[in-house]
Each structure stands twice: as C-alpha cells, then as structure tokens.
C-alpha positions as CSV (number, residue, x, y, z in Angstrom):
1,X,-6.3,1.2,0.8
2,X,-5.3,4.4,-0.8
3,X,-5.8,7.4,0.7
4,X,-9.2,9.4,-0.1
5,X,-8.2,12.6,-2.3
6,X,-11.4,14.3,-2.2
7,X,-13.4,14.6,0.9
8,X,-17.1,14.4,0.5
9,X,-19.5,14.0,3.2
10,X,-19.8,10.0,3.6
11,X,-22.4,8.3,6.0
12,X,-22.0,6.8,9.0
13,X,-21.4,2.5,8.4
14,X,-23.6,2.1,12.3
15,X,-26.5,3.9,11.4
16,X,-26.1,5.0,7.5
17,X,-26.6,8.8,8.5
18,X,-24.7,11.4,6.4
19,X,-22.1,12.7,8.4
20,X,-18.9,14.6,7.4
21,X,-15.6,12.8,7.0
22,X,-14.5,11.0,9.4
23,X,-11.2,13.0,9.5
24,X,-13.3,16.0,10.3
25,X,-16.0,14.5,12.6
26,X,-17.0,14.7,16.2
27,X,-16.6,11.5,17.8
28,X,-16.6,10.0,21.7
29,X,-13.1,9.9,21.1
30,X,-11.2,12.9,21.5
31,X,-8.4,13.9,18.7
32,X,-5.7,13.5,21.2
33,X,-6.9,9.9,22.4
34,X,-6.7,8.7,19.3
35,X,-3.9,5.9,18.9
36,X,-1.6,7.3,16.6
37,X,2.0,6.0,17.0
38,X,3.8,2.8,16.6
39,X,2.6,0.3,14.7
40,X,-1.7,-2.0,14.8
41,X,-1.2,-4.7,16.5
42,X,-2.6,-8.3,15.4
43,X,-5.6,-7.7,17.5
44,X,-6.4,-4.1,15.9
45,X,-5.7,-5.4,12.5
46,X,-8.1,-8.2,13.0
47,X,-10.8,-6.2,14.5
48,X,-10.2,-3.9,11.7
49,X,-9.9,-6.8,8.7
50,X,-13.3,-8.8,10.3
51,X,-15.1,-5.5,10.7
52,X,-14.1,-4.1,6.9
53,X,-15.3,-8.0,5.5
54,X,-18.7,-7.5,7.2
55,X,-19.4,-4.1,6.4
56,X,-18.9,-4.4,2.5
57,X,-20.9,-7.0,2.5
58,X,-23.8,-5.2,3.4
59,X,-26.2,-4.4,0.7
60,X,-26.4,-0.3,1.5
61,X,-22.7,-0.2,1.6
62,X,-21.8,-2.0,-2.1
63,X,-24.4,0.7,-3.0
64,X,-22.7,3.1,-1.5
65,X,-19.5,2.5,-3.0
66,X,-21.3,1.8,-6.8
67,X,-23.4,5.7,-6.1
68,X,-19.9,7.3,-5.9
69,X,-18.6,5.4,-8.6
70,X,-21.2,5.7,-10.6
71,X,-21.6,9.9,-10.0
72,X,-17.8,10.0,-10.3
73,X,-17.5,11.7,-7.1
74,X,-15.0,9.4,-6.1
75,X,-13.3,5.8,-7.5
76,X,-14.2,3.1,-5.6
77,X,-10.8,2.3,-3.6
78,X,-11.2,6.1,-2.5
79,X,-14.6,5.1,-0.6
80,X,-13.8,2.1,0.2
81,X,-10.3,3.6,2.6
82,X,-13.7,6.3,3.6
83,X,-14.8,3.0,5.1
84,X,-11.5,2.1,6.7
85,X,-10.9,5.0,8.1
86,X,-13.9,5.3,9.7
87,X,-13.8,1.7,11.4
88,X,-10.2,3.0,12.8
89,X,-12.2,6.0,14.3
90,X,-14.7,4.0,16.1
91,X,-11.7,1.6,16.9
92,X,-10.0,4.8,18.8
93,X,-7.2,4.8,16.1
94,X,-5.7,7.9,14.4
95,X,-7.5,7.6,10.6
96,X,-3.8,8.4,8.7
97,X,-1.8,6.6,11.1
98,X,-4.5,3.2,10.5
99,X,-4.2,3.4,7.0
100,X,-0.2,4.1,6.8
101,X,-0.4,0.9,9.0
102,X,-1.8,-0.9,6.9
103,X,1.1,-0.2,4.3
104,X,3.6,-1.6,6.7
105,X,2.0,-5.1,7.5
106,X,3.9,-6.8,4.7
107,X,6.9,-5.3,6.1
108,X,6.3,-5.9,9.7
109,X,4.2,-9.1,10.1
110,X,5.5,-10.6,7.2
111,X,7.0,-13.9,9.6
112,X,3.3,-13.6,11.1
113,X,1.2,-16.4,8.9
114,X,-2.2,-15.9,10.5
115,X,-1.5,-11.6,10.2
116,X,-0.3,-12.2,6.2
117,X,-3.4,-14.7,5.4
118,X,-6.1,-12.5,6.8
119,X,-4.3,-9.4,5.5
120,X,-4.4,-11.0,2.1
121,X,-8.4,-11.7,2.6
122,X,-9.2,-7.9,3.2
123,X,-7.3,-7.4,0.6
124,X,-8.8,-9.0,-1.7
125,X,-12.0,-8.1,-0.5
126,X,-11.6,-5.0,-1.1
127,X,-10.7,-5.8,-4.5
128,X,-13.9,-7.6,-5.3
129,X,-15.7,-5.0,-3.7
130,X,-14.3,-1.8,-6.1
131,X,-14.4,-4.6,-9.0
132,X,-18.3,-5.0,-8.4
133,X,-18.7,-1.1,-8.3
134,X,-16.7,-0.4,-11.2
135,X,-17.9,-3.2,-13.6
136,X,-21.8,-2.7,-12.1
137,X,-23.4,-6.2,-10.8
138,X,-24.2,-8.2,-14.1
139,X,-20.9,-8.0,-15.5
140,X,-19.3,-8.5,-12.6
141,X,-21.1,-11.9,-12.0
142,X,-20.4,-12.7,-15.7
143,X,-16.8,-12.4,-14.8
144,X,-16.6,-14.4,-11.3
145,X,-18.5,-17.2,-13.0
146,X,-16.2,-17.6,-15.9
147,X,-13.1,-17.1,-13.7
148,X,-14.7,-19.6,-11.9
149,X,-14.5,-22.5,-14.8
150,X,-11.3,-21.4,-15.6
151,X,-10.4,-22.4,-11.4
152,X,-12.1,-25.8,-12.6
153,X,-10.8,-26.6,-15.2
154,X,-7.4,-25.6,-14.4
155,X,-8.3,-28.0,-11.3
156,X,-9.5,-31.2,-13.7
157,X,-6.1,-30.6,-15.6
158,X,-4.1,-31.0,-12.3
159,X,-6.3,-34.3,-10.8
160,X,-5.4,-35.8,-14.4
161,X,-1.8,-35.0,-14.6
162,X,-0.9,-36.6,-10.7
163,X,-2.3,-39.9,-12.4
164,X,1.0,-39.4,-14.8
165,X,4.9,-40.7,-14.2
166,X,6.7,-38.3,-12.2
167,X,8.7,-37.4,-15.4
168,X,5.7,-36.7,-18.0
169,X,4.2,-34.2,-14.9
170,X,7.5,-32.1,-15.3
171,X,7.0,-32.5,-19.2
172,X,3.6,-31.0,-19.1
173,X,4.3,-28.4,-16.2
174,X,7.6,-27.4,-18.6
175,X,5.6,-26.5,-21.8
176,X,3.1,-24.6,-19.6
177,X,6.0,-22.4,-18.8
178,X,7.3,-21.8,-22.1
179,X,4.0,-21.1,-23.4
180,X,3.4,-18.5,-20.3
C-alpha cells in the first residue's frame, strides 16, 4: 500500500497489455471525473479489496510482481500499489486519493467490523503476495508449511490445556508470558 516511487510502464490487469502508468494513462474516465475527495466508501473499498484478492491470485500477476522483483526494477509492495492503483482507475477513483484512502480506514471505519475484517484480509494478502515474490516460490512454501505446524501445534497445546482446572490454565498461560 505504499506509494510506487519509480514509474515504469506496467500492464494492463484486464488484458495484460503493456501500457504506461496508470497515473499517466488514457482511460474512459476523464481526469476530472475521477472521484477524488472525501473519503471510499464501504462499497468502493469492497469492490476494491475483492477485486485486489482475485487479481493477485492470478498466475501472470504473482509473475508479474516476482519479474520486477527479481530485475530490481521495483520491490514488490511498489507493484503491488501499481495494481491498486490501477483497479481505483477502472473504479473511476482518483489513483492518490484511493491509496491515501486506504491509510485512513483504520481511522475512519475502525467501529465498522465487516470494513476492519476485510481490510485486514487485503492486507494480508498483499503481504503474502510481496512475501512470495521476495522469497521466490519454493521457499516461500517451505515457510507457510512450517508456520503452518507451528498454528497446529500451538492449536493441540490449547485443546489440552481447556481439559485443565481453571487455575493450572492461568499457571501455564502465566509462564508463556514470562518466557515471551
């Protein structure tokens, strides 16, 4: 969700046709159509979080992302706001003003559960996807799957300790604190 600080031509998430930036493109809508003032609303922010989710998961857009990584053109968070940004465009929302948006929701829908939850998701998303272009697929699998036994076993440790008396559970949670 940072903002790109190189501008390279990027390609178009419809059709995968290299285009210039979507700051500097044509598009059917004009410059001063564009919203640009206020704040996204839930519905925005949805279509822009559900759009985001489906696009990185696309096989030619992980590449994407791993290509600039890889020919250090760009870091991965840098192409992966390219992307944002040019959802927001094809949304009819001001590129800058989208992605300052998106700095605000914690501020501004933080009483909104279902804004906050699917927020978190892109987030996260995100995350995974510059993780996977950074680390490169094999080690990046060889990480989810051993953060993945850790998430089990940390699971099996919890199922045994609710068979426990109240005060041996606050025993056992206590010396996991001190030892954190």
């Amino acid at each position: 969700m940072a903002m790109a600080s190189s501008r390279l031509p990027s390609t178009d998430i419809n059709n995968m046709s290299p285009r210039a930036s979507s700051s500097s493109s044509s598009s059917s809508s004009s410059s001063s159509s564009l919203h640009k003032s206020g704040m996204l609303s839930r519905e925005h922010l949805f279509k822009l979080f559900e759009e985001f989710l489906q696009c990185v998961d696309r096989p030619e857009i992980k590449a994407r992302i791993a290509d600039r990584v890889k020919e250090k053109q760009q870091e991965a968070v840098a192409v992966t706001t390219e992307i944002q940004e040019e959802i927001l465009l094809k949304m009819g929302v001001d590129p800058k003003f989208g992605i300052a948006c998106l700095g605000k929701v914690n501020t501004v829908y933080r009483d909104d559960r279902e804004v906050m939850i699917k927020f978190y998701k892109f987030v996260a998303s995100e995350e995974m996807v510059c993780d996977e272009a950074e680390l490169g697929p094999v080690i990046f699998q060889q990480r989810m799957q051993q953060h993945k036994r850790v998430q089990e076993e940390q699971l099996k440790m919890l199922q045994q300790i609710r068979g426990l008396p109240l005060e041996q559970q606050r025993e056992i949670i206590q010396g996991f604190q001190t030892k954190m």
